[in-house]
C-alpha positions in Angstrom: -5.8 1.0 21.3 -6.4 -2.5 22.2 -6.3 -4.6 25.1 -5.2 -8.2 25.4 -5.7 -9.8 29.1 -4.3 -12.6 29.4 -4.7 -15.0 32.4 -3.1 -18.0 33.7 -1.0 -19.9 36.1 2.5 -18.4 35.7 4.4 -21.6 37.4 2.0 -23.5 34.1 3.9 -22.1 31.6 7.7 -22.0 31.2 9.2 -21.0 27.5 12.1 -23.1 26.2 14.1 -21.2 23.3 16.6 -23.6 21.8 18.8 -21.8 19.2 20.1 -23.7 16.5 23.5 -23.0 14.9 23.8 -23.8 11.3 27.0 -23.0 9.9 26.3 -24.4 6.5 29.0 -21.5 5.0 32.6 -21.2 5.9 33.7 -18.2 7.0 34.4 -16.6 10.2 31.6 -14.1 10.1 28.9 -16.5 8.9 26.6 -17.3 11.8 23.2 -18.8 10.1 21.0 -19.3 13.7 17.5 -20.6 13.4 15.1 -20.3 16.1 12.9 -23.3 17.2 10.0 -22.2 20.1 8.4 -25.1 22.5 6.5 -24.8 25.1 6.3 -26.8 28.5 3.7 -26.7 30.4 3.7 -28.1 34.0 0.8 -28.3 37.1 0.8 -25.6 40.0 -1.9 -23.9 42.2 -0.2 -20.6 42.0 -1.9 -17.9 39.5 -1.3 -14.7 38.3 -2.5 -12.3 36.2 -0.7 -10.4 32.8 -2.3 -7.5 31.0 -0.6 -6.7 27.8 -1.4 -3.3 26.5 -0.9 -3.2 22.8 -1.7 -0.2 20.3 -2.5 -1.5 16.7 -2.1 0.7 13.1 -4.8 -1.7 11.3 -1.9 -1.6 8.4 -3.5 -3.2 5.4 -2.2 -6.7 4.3 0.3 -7.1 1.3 -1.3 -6.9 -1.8 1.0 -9.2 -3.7 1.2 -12.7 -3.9 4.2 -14.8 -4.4 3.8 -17.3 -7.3 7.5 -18.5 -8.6 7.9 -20.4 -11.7 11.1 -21.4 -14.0 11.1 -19.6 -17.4 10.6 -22.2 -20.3 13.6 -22.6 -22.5 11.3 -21.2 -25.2 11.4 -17.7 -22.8 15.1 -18.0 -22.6 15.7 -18.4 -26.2 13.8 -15.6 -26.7 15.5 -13.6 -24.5 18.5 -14.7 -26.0 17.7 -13.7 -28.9 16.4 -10.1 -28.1 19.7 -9.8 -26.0 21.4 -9.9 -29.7 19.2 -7.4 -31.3 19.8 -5.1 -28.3 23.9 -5.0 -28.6 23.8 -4.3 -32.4 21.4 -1.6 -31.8 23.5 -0.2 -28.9 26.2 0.0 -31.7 24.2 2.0 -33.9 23.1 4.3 -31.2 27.1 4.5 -29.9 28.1 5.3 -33.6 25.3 8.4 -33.6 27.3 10.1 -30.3 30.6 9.7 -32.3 29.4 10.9 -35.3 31.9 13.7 -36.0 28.8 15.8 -38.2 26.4 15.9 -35.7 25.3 19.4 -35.3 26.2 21.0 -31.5 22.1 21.4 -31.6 21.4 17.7 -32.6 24.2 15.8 -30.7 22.1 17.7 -27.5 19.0 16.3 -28.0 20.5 13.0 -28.7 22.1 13.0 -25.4 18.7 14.1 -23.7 16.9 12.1 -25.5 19.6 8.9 -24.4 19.1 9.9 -21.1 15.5 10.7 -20.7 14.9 7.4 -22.3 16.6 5.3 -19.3 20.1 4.5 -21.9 22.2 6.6 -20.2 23.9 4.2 -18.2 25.3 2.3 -21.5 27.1 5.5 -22.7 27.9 7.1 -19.5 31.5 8.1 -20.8 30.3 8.6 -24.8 28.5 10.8 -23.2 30.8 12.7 -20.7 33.2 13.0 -23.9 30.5 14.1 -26.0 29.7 17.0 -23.6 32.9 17.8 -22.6 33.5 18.1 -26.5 30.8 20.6 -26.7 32.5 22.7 -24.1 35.9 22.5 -25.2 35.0 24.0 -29.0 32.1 26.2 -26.8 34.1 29.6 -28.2 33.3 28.0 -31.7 30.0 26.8 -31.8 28.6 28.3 -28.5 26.4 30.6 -30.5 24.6 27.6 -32.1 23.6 26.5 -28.8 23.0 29.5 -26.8 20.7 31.4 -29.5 17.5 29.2 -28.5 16.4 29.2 -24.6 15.3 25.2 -25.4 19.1 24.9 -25.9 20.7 26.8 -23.7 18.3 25.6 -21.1 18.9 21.4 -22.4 22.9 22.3 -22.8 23.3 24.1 -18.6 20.8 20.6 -17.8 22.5 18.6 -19.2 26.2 19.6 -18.4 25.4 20.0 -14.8 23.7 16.8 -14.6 26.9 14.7 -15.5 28.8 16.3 -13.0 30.3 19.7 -15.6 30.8 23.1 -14.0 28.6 25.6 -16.0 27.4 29.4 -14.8 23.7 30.1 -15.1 24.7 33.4 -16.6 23.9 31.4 -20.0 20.4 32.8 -19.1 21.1 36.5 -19.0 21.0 37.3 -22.8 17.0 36.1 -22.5 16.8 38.8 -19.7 15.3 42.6 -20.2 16.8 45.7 -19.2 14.3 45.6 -16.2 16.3 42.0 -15.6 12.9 39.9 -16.3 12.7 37.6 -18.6 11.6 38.8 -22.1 7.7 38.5 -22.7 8.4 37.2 -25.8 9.5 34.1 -24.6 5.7 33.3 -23.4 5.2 31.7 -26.7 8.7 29.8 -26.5 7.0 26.7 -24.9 9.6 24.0 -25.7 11.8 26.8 -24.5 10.1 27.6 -21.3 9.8 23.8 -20.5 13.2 22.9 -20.6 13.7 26.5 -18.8 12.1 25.3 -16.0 13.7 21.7 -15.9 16.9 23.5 -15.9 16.0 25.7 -12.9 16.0 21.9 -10.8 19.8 22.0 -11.1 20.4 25.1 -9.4 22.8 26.1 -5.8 21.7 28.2 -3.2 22.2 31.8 -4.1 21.9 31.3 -7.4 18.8 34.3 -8.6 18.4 33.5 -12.2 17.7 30.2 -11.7 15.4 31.2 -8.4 13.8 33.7 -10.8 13.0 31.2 -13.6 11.4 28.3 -11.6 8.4 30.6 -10.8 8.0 32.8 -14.4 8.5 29.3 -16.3 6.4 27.2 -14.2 3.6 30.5 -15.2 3.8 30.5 -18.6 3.7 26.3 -18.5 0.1 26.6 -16.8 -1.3 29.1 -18.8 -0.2 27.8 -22.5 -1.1 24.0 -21.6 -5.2 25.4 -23.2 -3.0 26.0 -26.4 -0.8 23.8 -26.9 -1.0 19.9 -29.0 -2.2 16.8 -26.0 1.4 15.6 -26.3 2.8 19.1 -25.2 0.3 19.4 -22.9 1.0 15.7 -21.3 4.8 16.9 -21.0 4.0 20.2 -19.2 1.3 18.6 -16.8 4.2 15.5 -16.0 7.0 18.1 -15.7 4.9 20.7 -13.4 3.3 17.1 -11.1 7.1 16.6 -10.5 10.6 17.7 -12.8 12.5 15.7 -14.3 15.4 15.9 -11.8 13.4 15.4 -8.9 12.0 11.8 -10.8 13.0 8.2 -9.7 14.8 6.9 -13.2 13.7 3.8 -13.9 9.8 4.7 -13.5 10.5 7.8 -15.6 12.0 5.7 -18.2 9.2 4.1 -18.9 7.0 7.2 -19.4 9.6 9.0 -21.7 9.4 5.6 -23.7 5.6 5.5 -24.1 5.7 9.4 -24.7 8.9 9.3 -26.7 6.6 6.6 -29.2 4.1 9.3 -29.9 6.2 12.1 -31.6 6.2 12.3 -34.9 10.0 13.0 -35.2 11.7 10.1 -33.3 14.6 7.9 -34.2 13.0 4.5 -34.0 16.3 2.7 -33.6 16.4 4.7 -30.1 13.3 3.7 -29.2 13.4 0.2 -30.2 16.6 0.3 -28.3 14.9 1.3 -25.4 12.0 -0.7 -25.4 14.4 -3.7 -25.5 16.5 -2.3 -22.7 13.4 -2.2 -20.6 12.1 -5.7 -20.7 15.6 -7.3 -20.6 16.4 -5.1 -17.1 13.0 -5.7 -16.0 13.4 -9.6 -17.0 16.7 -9.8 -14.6 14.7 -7.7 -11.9 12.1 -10.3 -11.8 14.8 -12.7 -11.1 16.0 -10.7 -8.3 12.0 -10.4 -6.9 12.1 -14.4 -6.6 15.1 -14.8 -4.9 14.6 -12.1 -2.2 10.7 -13.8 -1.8 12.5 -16.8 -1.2 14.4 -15.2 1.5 11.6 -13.7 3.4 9.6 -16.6 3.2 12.1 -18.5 5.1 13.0 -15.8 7.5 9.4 -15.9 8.5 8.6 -12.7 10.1 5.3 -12.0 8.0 3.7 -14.9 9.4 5.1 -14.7 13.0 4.3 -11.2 13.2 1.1 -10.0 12.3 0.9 -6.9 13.7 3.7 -5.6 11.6 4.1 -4.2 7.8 4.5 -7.0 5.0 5.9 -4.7 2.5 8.8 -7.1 0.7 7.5 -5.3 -2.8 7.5 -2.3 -1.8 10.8 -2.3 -0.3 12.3 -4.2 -3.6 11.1 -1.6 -5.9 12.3 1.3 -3.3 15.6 -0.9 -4.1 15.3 -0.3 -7.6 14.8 3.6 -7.5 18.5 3.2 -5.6 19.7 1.3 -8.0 18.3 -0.2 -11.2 21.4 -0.8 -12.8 21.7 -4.8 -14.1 25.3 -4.7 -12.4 24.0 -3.4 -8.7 21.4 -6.5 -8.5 24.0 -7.3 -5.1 23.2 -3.8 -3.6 19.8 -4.2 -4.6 18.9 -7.2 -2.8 21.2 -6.0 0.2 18.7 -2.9 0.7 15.8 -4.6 0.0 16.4 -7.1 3.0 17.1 -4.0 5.4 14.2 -1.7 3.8 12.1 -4.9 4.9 13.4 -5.6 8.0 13.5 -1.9 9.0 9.8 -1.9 8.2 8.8 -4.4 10.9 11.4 -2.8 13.8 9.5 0.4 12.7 6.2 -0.8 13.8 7.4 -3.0 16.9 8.9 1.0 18.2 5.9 2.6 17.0 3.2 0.5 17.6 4.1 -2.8 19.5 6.5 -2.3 22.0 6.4 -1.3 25.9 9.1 1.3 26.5 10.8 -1.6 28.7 10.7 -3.7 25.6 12.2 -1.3 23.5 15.0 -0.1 26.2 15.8 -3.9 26.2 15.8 -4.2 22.3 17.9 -1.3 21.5 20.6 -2.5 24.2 21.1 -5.7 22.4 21.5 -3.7 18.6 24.0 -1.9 20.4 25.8 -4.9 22.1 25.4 -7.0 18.8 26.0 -9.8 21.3 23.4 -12.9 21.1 23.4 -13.5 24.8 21.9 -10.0 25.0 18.8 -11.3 23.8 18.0 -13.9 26.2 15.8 -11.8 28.2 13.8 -10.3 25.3 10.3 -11.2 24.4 9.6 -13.9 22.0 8.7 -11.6 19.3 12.1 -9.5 19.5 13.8 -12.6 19.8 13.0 -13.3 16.3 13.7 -9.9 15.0 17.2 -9.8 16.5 18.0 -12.9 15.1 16.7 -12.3 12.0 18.5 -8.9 11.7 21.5 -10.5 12.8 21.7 -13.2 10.2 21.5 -11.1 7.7 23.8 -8.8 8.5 26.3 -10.9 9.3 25.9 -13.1 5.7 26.1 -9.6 3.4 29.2 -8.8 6.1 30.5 -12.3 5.1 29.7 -12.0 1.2 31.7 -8.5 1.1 34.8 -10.1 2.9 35.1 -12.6 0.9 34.5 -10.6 -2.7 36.4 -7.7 -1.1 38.4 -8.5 1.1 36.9 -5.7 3.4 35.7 -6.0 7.2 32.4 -4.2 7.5 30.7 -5.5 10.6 31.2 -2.3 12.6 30.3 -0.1 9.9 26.7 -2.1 9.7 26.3 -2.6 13.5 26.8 1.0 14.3 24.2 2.1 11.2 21.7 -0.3 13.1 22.1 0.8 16.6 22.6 4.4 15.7 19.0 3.6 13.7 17.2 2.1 16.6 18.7 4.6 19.4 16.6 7.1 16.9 13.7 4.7 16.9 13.8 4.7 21.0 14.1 8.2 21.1 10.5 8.6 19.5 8.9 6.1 21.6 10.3 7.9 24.8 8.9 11.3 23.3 5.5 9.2 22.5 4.8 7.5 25.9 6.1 10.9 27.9 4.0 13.0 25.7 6.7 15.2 24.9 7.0 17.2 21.9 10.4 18.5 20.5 11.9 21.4 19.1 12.1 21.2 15.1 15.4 21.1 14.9 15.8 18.4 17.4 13.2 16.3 15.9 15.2 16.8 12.4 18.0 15.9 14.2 17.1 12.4 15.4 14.5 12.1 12.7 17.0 12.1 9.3 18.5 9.4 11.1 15.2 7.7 12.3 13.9 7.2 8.8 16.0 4.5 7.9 18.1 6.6 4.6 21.5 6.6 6.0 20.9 2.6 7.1 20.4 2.4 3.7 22.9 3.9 2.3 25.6 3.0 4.3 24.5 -0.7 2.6 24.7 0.3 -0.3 28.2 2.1 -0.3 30.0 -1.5 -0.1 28.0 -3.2 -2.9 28.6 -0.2 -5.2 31.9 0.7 -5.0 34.3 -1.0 -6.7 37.3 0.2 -4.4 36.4 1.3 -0.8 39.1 3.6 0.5 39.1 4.1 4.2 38.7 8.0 4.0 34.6 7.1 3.0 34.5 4.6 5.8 35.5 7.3 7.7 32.9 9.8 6.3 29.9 7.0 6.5 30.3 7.0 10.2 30.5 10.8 10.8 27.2 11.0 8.1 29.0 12.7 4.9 26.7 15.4 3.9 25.4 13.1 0.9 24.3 10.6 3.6 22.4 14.1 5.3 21.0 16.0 2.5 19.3 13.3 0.7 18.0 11.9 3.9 16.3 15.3 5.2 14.7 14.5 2.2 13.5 11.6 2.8 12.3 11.9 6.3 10.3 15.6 5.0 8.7 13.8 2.2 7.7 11.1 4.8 6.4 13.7 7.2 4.3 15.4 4.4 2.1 12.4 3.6 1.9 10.7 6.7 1.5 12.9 9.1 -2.6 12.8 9.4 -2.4 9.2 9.8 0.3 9.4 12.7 -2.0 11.9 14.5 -5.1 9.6 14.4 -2.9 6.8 15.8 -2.1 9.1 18.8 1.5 10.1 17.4 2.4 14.2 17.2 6.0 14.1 16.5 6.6 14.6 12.8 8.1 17.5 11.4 4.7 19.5 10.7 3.6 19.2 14.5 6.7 19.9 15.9 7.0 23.2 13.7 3.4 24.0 14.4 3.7 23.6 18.2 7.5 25.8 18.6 6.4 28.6 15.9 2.7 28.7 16.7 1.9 28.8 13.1 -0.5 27.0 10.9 -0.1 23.5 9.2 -0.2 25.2 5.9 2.6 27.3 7.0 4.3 24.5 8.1 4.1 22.3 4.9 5.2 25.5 3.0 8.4 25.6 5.2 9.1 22.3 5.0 8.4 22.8 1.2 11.1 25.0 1.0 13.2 22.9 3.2 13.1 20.0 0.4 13.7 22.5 -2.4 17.0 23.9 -0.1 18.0 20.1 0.3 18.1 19.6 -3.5 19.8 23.0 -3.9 22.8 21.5 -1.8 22.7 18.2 -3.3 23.3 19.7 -7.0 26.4 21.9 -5.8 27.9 18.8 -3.8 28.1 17.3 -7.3 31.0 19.5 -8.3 32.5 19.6 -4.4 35.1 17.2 -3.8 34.6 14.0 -2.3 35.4 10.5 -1.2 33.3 9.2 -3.2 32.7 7.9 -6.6 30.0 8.5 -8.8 28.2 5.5 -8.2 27.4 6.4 -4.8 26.7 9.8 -5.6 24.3 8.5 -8.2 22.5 6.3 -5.3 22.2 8.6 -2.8 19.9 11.2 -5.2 18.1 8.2 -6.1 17.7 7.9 -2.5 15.7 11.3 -2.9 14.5 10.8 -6.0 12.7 7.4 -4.3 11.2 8.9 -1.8 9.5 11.6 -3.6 7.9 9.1 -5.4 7.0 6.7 -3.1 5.6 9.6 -1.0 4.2 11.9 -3.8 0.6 10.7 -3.5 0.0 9.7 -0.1 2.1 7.1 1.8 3.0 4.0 -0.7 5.2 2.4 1.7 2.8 1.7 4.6 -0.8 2.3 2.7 -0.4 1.5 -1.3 -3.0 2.1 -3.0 -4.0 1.6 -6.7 -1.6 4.0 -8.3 1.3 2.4 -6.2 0.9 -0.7 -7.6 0.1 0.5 -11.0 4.0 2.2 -10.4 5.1 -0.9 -9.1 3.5 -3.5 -12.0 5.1 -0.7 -14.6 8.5 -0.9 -13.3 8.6 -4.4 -12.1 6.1 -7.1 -14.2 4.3 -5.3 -17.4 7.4 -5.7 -20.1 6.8 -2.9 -23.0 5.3 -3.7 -26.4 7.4 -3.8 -29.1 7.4 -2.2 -32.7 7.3 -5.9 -34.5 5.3 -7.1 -31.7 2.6 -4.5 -32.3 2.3 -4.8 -36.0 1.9 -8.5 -35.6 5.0 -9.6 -36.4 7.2 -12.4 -35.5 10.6 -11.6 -35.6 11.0 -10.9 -32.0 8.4 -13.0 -30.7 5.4 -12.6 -28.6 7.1 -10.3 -25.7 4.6 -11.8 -23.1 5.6 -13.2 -19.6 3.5 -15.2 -16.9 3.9 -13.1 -13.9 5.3 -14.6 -10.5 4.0 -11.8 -9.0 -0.1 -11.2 -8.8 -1.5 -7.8 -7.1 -4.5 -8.9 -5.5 
């Protein structure tokens, strides 16, 4: 807790905002407003004394940076150049899918090993036909596939994954009399492996699959002694975190360096994938000036110090949502709100008086700017800064689409900070709620559905007004994945909240109504997660107004926060690994083949970085 006192004459000091409008756009919903602070300070023998009563989270500094530079024309032509030798290897790889004498076994792996490798995107309806294929001549070749459990187990993956109906009852012929699986499947370790990843894609209710996850994840642990380091690498990844549960475009970048190992790999796949990389990463880097450029004039992270500096962060949280090179709209879109959200998150949990906040959350709701005249300097510049940028990504949309989205966004953003406020009031009235009314107001408080909600408009092509509809009554794919989120949250952060003097997170609130322990209470909230996914997969066959894109986004939304949250808190304390994710993803291109054996066909594949981690 600290303490400011702050004395002088009150009649000394009188604050003159003057807000500038800059309407440098046309358009009726484009309001760019600057803020310009003077003070004027005039003689009087009256005095009076302020106390302001500030609690602090000592959040470390942003570790990054900002450096921009302009690519040389020697980078571009380079580029260029690789951008050539990626499409003709795309062709080659496109040609393998249609290959009408691929075996049901080998045109399998190829689609896992497409996907695994972060390609999947460039053959998502090769690949859909492929499958459904395989299913259509399933009374034909079925016995192919379902005679190995590494099969069976990558076939029920992989159908379920792109959206197929397919019964876990595939597993029964690998079952006993007793119904266990067969012993002899202990030494099937390829088989077990893709046994367990399987068991990810599972609905509620669904035994076989509820019975696997445990006997696989066994026999992983106790063959990883006996098994090669590259086996053993793959179990140790897969048991850390499965593959389903994994944010993509990190992931890719694993399966590439692991992929590189084997001794049986089609080097035109990987090549292909090394090259997809870069060139995604290259455009991302673009995307990471730009958005630097924007903060840095929005200003906040020198204004505010008290708050959360976390413009990397929130970009590569962005990228988990999205890392497709045609969503670079949605990702810069989320990365603006994940950032802004970050600094109203610490101004309701740590800066704010309750008054202040009351006041603060009455102007979101209003989404009037006369509503903040009477707010403190520092929520001045956060409501205007929210409001600009809503109101230039509402302005972008109607003019690309032609679609009014203002009260879509303004309700997301008061509904957001009415959950904020709701958790101060519990703080400063030392109130603890019920677990399911802190789940309640918390899936909502963690800023997912904020998210989302942005995203919906910049990834879908056609926005019907039945998903309008279902944004603003929170569609179960806005809920699930944002439990998930706010759990995840909860699980790592929960021991630094208490030391701060905050007990309402989902562990405390379950400790204090059941009277159990904390390690009962993770282990609940465990299951919780594993429940959320469970309802996730089967609302990937359900029908709904939405299209896959958005479907896509809002697992990533999960998948993100796992990772992000997997180690510790990323978001508001980074450490080493963190970065390491973030450098992986976002700056440190991969190596190529020609590259490596010091060739020069493709050049010398090495980048200045804008970005530094300090």
């Amino acid at each position: 807790m600290v303490q400011v006192l702050v004395k002088f004459p009150l009649t000394c000091i009188q604050p003159n905002l003057n807000i500038l409008k800059n309407n440098s756009r046309s358009g009726p919903l484009h309001h760019a407003y600057r803020v310009q602070k003077t003070w004027q300070t005039r003689c009087s023998n009256q005095s009076a004394e302020l106390t302001i009563d500030r609690r602090t989270a000592n959040y470390q500094p942003s570790s990054w940076s900002h450096i921009l530079f302009e690519p040389t024309s020697e980078t571009d032509n380079e580029w260029e150049n690789q951008t050539k030798i990626l499409n003709k290897l795309e062709n080659e790889v496109g040609s393998m899918l249609d290959c009408e004498d691929l075996e049901p076994q080998a045109l399998i792996e190829l689609i896992n090993d497409i996907d695994q490798l972060g390609l999947s995107y460039r053959y998502r309806q090769k690949i859909k036909t492929a499958l459904k294929k395989l299913r259509d001549l399933e009374d034909a070749t079925g016995e192919k596939i379902k005679s190995s459990l590494h099969t069976s187990a990558l076939y029920f993956r992989l159908l379920r994954q792109h959206g197929f109906e397919v019964s876990p009852d595939i597993f029964e012929r690998f079952k006993d009399q007793n119904g266990n699986f067969n012993e002899n499947l202990a030494g099937e370790i390829r088989g077990m492996l893709s046994l367990f990843e399987a068991s990810h894609l599972a609905y509620e209710g669904e035994n076989i699959l509820n019975e696997a996850k445990p006997c696989a994840s066994l026999h992983l642990k106790d063959s990883k002694e006996f098994v090669g380091s590259n086996m053993s690498e793959q179990i140790t990844h897969a048991l850390e975190l499965p593959y389903h549960h994994r944010m993509r475009r990190l992931e890719a970048r694993w399966r590439i360096e692991a992929y590189a190992k084997r001794s049986a790999k089609n080097q035109v796949l990987l090549e292909l994938a090394k090259l997809d990389f870069n060139l995604v990463q290259s455009q991302l880097q673009s995307e990471v000036q730009e958005v630097s450029r924007w903060w840095k004039v929005v200003g906040l992270a020198d204004k505010l110090d008290f708050a959360r500096d976390r413009l990397m962060e929130s970009f590569f949280w962005s990228v988990g949502m999205a890392f497709e090179p045609r969503f670079s709209k949605c990702r810069m879109a989320v990365t603006k709100a994940f950032t802004l959200i970050t600094v109203l998150d610490d101004i309701y949990d740590i800066y704010g008086s309750l008054d202040e906040l009351e006041q603060f959350t009455d102007a979101i709701v209003r989404w009037d700017l006369d509503a903040m005249k009477d707010l403190p300097e520092y929520m001045k510049l956060c409501f205007l800064a929210l409001y600009n940028t809503i109101s230039d990504l509402a302005y972008d949309t109607l003019k690309d689409k032609g679609e009014i989205i203002i009260p879509q966004l303004k309700k997301a953003w008061a509904d957001l900070c009415k959950a904020f406020l709701q958790e101060a009031q519990w703080f400063y009235k030392k109130a603890t709620p019920n677990f399911d009314e802190y789940i309640e107001n918390g899936w909502i408080s963690v800023s997912g559905a904020v998210q989302l909600i942005h995203a919906y408009f910049l990834v879908t092509e056609n926005i019907s007004k039945e998903a309008i509809e279902c944004l603003d009554y929170h569609h179960d794919f806005l809920h699930w994945p944002c439990i998930i989120f706010r759990l995840t949250n909860d699980l790592s952060s929960s021991t630094a909240e208490i030391e701060r003097g905050e007990t309402t997170n989902a562990i405390t609130c379950f400790m204090h109504e059941t009277g159990l322990s904390e390690e009962f209470a993770r282990q609940h909230i465990s299951k919780m997660i594993e429940e959320c996914w469970m309802k996730m997969n089967k609302q990937l066959l359900s029908p709904s107004p939405y299209k896959e894109n958005f479907i896509q986004v809002a697992m990533d939304l999960a998948r993100t926060a796992l990772c992000q949250y997997q180690h510790g808190d990323a978001h508001s304390a980074p450490d080493v690994k963190a970065k390491n994710r973030i450098m992986s993803v976002l700056l440190d291109p991969i190596r190529l083949r020609e590259t490596e054996d010091n060739a020069t066909k493709y050049g010398d594949n090495t980048r200045g970085h804008f970005l530094t981690c300090s």
